[in-house]
C-alpha positions as a Markdown table, in Angstrom:
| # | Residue | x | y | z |
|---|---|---|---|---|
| 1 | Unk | 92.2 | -45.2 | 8.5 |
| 2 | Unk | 94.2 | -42.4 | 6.6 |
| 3 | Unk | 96.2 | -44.6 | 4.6 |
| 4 | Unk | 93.2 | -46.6 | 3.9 |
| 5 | Unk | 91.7 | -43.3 | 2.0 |
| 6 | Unk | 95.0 | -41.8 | 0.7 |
| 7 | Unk | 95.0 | -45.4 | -1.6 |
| 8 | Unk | 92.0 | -46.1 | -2.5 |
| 9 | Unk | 92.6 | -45.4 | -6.1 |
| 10 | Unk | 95.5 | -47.6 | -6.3 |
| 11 | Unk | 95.6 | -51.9 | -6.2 |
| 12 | Unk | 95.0 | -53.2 | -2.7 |
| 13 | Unk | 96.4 | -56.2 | -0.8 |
| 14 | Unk | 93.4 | -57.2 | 0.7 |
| 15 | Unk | 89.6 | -56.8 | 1.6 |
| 16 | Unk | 89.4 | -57.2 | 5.3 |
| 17 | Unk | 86.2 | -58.0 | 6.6 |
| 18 | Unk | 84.8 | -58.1 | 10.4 |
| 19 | Unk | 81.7 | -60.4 | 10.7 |
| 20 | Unk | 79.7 | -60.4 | 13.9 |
| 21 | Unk | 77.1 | -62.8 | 15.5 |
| 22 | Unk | 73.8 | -61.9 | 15.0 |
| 23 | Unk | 70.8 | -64.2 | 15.5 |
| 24 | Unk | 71.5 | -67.9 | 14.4 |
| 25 | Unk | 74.3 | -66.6 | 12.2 |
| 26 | Unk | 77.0 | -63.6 | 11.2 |
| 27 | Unk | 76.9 | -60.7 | 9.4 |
| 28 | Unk | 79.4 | -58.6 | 7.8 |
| 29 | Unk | 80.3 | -55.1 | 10.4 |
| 30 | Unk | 82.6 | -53.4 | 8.6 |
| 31 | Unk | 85.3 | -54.0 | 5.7 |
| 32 | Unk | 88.5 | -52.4 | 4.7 |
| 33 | Unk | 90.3 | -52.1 | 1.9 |
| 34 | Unk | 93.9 | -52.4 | 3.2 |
| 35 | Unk | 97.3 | -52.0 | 0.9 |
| 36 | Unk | 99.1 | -53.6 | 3.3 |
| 37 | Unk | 99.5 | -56.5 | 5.7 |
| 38 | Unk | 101.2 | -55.2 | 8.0 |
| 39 | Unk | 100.3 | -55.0 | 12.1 |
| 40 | Unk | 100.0 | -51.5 | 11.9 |
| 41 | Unk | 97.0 | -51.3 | 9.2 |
| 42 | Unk | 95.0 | -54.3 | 11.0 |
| 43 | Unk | 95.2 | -51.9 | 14.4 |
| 44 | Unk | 93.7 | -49.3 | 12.6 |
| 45 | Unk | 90.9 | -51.1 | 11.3 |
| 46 | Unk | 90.0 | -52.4 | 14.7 |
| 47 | Unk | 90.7 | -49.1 | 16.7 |
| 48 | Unk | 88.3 | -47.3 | 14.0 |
| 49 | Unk | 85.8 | -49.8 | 14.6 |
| 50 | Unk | 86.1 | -49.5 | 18.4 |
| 51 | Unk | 85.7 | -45.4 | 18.1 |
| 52 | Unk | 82.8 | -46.1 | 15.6 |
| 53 | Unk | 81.0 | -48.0 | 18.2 |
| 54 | Unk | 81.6 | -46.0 | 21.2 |
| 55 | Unk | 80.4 | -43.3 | 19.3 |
| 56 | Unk | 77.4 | -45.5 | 19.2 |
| 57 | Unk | 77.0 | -46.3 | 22.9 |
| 58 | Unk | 78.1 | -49.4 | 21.7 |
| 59 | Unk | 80.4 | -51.8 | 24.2 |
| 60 | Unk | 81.9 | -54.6 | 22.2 |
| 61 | Unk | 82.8 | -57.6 | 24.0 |
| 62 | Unk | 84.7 | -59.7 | 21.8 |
| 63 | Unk | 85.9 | -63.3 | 23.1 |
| 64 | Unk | 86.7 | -65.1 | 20.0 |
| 65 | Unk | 88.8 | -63.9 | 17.0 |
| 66 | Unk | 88.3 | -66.5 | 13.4 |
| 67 | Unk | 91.2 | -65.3 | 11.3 |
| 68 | Unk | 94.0 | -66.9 | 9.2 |
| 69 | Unk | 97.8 | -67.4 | 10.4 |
| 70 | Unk | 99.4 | -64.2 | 9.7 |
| 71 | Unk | 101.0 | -63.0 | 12.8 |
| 72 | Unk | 100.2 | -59.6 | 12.1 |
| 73 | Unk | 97.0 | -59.7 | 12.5 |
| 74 | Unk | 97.4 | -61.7 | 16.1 |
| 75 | Unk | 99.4 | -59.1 | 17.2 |
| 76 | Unk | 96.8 | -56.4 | 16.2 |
| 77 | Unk | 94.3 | -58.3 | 17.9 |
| 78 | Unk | 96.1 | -58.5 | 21.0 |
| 79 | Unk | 97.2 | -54.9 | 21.2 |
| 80 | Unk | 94.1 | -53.3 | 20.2 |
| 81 | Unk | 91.6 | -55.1 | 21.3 |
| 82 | Unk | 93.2 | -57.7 | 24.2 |
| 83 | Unk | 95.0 | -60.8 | 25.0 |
| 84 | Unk | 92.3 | -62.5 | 26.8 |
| 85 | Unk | 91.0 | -63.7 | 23.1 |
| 86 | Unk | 91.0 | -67.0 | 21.5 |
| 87 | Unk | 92.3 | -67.3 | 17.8 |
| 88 | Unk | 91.0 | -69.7 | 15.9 |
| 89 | Unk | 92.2 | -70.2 | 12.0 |
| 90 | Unk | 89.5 | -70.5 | 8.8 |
| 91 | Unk | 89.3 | -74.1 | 8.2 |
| 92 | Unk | 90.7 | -73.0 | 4.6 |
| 93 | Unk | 93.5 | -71.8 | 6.3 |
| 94 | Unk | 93.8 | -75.1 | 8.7 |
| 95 | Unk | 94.2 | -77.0 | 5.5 |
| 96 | Unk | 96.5 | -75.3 | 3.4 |
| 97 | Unk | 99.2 | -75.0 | 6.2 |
| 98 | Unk | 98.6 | -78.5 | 7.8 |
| 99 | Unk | 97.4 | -81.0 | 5.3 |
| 100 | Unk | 99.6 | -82.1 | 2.1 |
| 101 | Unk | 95.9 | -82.2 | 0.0 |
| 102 | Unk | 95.6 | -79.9 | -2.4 |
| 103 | Unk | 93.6 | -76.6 | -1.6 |
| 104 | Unk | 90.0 | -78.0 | -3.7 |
| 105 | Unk | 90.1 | -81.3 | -1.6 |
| 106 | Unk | 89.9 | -78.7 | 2.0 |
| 107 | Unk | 86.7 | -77.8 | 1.9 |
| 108 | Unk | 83.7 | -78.1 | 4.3 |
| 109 | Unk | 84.1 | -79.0 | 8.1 |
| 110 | Unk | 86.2 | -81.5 | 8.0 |
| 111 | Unk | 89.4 | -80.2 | 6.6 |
| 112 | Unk | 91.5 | -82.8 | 8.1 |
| 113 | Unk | 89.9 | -85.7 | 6.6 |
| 114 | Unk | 89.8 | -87.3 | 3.5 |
């Protein structure tokens, strides 16, 4: 996450966040500041949260990736962690890229409905 550090006094493109199941619900893993969206920043997040874990004696099995549309972060997911995972997209992002609504009318679980 060298680039990650190098920044961190300048703007950022985006806080990243990895949520986990725990319980009845999720919690929040780890987060990233990242100054970029690009493949190559989202496979360093994931491959230091991998070493962080096996550090830890800790095997993640990760079936199921929630995540918006940007391909990048696909691609990450299939080169660093595998390609035996689902995708599925945040119902914000369902909305804004499939339904002609506007963004304050997408909320809740049923995005595709008015």
């Amino acid at each position: 996450m060298e680039h990650i550090r190098q920044h961190r006094n300048n703007f950022f493109a985006q806080l990243f966040c990895i949520r986990v199941p725990l319980g009845d619900g999720n919690v929040s893993a780890a987060y990233a500041f990242l100054t970029g969206k690009q493949q190559e920043f989202y496979e360093e997040v994931f491959t230091a949260v991998l070493d962080a874990c096996l550090q830890r004696d800790i095997r993640p099995n990760v079936r199921v990736v929630v995540c918006d549309y940007e391909q990048a972060i696909h691609n990450a997911v299939r080169t660093s962690l595998s390609f035996q995972i689902r995708h599925y997209g945040t119902s914000s992002h369902v909305c804004r890229r499939t339904t002609p609504w506007p963004k304050q009318r997408c909320t809740g679980s049923n995005t595709g409905s008015r």
